[in-house]
Phi, psi and omega in degrees: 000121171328189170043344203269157169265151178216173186219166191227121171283148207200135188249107200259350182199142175313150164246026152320150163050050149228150167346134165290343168279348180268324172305331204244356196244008149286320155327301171303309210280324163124029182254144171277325202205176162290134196053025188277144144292114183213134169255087185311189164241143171282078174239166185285329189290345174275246187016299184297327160278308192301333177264022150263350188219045169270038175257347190246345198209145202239134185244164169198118192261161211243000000 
């Protein structure tokens, strides 16, 4: 669909030794792995996970 914006999430450090709700809501973003790529939709409920884990994961807005 035209117009919607997406960001592209990048998961940058393991999730060994982090909180199990910061493990599942890296998940909720659809990243798998270390240096896994996932392209989102730019809604406030994404932002809001990603600035719960910006310690795991790298934006880059598209």
């Amino acid at each position: 669909m035209a117009g919607k914006k997406t960001i592209r999430v990048t998961q940058v450090r393991g999730l060994t030794s982090t909180r199990e709700d910061h493990r599942a809501t890296v998940r909720g973003l659809g990243l798998r792995w270390t240096h896994h790529t996932v392209e989102v939709e730019d809604t406030p409920s994404v932002r809001g996970m990603i600035q719960k884990v910006n310690y795991l994961v790298k934006v880059v807005a598209e």
